[in-house]
N, C-alpha and C positions, 0 to 999 in steps of 0.2 A: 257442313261436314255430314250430309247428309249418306247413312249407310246403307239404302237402300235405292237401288237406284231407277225404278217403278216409281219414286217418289218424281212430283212434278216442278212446278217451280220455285226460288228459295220466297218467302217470305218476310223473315227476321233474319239477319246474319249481329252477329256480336261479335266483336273482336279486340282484343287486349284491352276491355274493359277494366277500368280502373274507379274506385270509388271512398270518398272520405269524408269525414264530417271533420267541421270544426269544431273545435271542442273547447271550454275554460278548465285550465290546469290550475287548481287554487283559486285566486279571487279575479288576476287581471292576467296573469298569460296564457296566452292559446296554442293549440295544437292540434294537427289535423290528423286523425284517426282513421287510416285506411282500413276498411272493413272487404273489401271485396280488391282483386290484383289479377292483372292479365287474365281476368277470366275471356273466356270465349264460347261461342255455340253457334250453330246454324237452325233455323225450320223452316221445314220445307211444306208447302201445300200437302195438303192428304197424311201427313205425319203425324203421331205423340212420340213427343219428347217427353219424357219421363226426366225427372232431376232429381236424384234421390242424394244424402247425405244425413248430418249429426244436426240437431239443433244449433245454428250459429256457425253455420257454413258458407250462409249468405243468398240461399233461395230464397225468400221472401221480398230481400233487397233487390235481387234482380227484378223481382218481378216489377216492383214499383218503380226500378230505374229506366223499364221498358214501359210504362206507361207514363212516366212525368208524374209521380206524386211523391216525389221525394219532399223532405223538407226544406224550407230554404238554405241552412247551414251546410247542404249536402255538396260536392265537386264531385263533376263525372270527367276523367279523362276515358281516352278510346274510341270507338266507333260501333254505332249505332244505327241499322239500315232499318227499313221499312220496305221491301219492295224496291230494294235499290234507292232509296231515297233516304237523306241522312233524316230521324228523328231529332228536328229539332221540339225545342217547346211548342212551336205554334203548330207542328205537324201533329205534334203527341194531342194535342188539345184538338185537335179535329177529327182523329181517328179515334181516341177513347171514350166508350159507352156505342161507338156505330162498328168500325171494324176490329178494336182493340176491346177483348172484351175480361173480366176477371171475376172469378169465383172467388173472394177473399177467404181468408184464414180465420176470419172472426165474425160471429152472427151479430156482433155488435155494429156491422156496417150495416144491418138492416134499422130503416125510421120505425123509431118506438110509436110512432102517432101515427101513421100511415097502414091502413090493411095492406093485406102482403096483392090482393091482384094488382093493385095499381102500381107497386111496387116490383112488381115481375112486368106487366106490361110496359108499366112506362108513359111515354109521352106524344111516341110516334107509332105512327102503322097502328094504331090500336084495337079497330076492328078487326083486322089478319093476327093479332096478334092472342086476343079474344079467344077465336079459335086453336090456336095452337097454346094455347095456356092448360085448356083440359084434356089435352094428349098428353101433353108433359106431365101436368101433373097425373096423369092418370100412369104413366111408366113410370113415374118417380114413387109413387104408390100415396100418393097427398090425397086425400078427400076432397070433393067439392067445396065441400062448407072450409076448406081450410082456406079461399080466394077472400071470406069474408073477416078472418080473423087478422087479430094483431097481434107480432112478433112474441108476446109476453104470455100469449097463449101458447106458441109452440113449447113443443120438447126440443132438447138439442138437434136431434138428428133430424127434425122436420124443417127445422128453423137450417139447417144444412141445405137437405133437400130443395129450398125455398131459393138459396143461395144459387145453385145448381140453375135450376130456374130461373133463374133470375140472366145470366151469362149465355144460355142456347137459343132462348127465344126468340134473339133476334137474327140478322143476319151479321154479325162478327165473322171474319176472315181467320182471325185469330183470340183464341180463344187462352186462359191462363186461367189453370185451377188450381188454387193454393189450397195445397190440404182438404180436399173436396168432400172426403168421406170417413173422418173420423166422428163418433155419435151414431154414426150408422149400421144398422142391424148387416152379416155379410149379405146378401140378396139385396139389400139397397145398394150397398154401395159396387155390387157387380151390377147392377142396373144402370147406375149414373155412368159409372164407367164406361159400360156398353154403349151410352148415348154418344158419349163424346170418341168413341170408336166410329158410332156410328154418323156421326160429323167430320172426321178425320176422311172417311172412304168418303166423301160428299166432296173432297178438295179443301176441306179448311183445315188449317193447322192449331195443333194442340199442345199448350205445355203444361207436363204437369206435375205439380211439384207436391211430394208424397213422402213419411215417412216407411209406408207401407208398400216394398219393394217386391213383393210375391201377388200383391194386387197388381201394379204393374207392370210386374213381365207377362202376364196374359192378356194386356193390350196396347203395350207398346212397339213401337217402331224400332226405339234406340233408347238407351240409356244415357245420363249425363252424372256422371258423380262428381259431388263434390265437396270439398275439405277448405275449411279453413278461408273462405273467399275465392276458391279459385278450384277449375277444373282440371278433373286430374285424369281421368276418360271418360270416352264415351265406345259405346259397346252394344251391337244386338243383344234382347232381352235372352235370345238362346245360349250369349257364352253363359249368364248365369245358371241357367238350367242343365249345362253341359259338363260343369265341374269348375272347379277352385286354376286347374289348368288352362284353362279356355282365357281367363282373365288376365291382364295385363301390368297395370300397375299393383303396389304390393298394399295402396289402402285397398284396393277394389277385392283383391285376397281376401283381405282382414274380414270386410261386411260381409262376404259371400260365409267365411267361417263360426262367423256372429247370426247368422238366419238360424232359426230354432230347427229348422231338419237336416241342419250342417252341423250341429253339436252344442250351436249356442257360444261357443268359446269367446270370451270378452278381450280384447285388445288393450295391452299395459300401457298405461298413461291418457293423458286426456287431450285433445283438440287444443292448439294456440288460441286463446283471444285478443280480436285486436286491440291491437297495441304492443304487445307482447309476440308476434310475428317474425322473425328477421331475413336473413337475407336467404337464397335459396330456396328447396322443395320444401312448404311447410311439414311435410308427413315426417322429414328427416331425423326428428329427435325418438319417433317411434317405432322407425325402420330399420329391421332387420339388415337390411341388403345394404343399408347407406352405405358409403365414401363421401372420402373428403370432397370430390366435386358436388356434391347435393347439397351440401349447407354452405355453398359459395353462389350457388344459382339455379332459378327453376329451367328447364331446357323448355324448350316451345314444343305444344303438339304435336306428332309428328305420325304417319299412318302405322299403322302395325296389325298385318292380316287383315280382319274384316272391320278393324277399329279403329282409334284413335289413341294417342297415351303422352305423356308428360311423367318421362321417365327415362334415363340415361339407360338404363341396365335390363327393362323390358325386355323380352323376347317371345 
């Protein structure tokens, strides 16, 4: 669904992704716990996708259900391309850490025992890689001496930075940044950003998953929001900058009213957790506009102007 149409070839396509865990209910019955429903997205070559949402919307799970690191307990229904080719396990296991690549969410993914060069370069290319270690680091603003240190020496945001590093170095197609630039002074992290901007114009595609939505509309492509497991649009970063009218669905309203130079205004009641989900538009119990058709069923994606939306009453 890509909205830009200078954008080149798809890369990822997702479609009515479905996602659960099994769960123990008490001591001996089980049950499966949908966490993510008919989500969807497209990325394209030379794109950031931006994925913005509430803690426990299900960005982080996407990102690991596109790389194969789910747990075993995990069930994906849906579809999953790569390049046109369905991600299976064995595909996902050949393409992550070379063309699949991720900024985690957590500094804790870096080796406590390992200095951080080796740990940014890696295993291959290592000479070529050598050299493009002290440009990165020298844009990301890391010191020399930090290739010699270990993780327990950094401060948060270096130990980010590192993370950052760690994901462009090589040559990844696609690249996933979970939460890339929290810790980070703003000049770091319009740096990092810039970098994967500036990866994005090179033809590789970029998702990036952020709660920090005004970082993002200054170098994204497209927006993806999302609520509750599931996408509810996707939108040029300009309709947010354009007003609360330019937007489509009525959560996309809500956050656009909730930005601190929209008023800040908070939105009554809280996100479903799963399990607690039912049938229809999860936003329904929050929404102004609902009818009885909304909490019977979610309507599929469907274009609207320059966007996208999952929304009966849209206009």
């Amino acid at each position: 669904m890509n909205l830009n149409h200078i954008k080149s070839s798809t890369l990822l396509e997702i479609d009515n992704l479905s996602l659960s865990f099994q769960m123990y209910k008490g001591f001996v019955e089980q049950q499966q716990l949908e966490v993510i429903s008919n989500l969807s997205v497209t990325v394209h070559s030379g794109e950031i996708l931006a994925i913005v949402g509430s803690s426990g919307s299900g960005k982080s799970l996407l990102a690991h259900a596109i790389l194969g690191i789910l747990p075993e307990n995990a069930t994906i229904k849906g579809t999953l391309r790569y390049k046109d080719r369905i991600l299976t396990s064995s595909y996902q296991e050949e393409l992550r850490g070379e063309k699949l690549a991720l900024v985690p969410q957590s500094v804790s993914y870096l080796d406590p025992l390992m200095k951080i060069s080796g740990q940014v370069i890696g295993h291959k290319d290592k000479s070529k890689r050598k050299l493009a270690l002290k440009n990165i680091f020298k844009r990301l603003e890391l010191e020399e001496k930090t290739e010699n240190m270990f993780p327990f020496q950094l401060s948060g945001g270096m130990a980010r930075r590192v993370l950052v590093a760690t994901a462009v170095i090589g040559d990844a197609e696609l690249i996933i940044a979970d939460e890339p630039t929290p810790g980070m002074q703003t000049d770091q992290a319009l740096e990092a950003l810039a970098i994967f901007r500036k990866l994005a114009d090179e033809g590789k595609g970029i998702i990036l998953i952020t709660h920090d939505i005004d970082l993002a509309l200054n170098f994204a492509d497209n927006v993806a929001i999302f609520y509750a497991g599931t996408t509810l649009e996707i939108t040029p970063p300009k309709d947010f900058l354009d007003g609360e009218h330019a937007l489509r669905h009525p959560y996309s309203k809500a956050l656009y009213r909730a930005m601190p130079q929209n008023g800040f205004t908070p939105l009554a009641g809280l996100q479903p957790y799963a399990g607690t989900i039912t049938k229809g538009c999860p936003f329904a119990p929050r929404c102004a506009e609902c009818m009885e058709q909304c909490k019977k069923e979610i309507p599929p994606m469907r274009k609207l102007r320059d966007g996208y939306v999952r929304c009966y009453y849209a206009t």
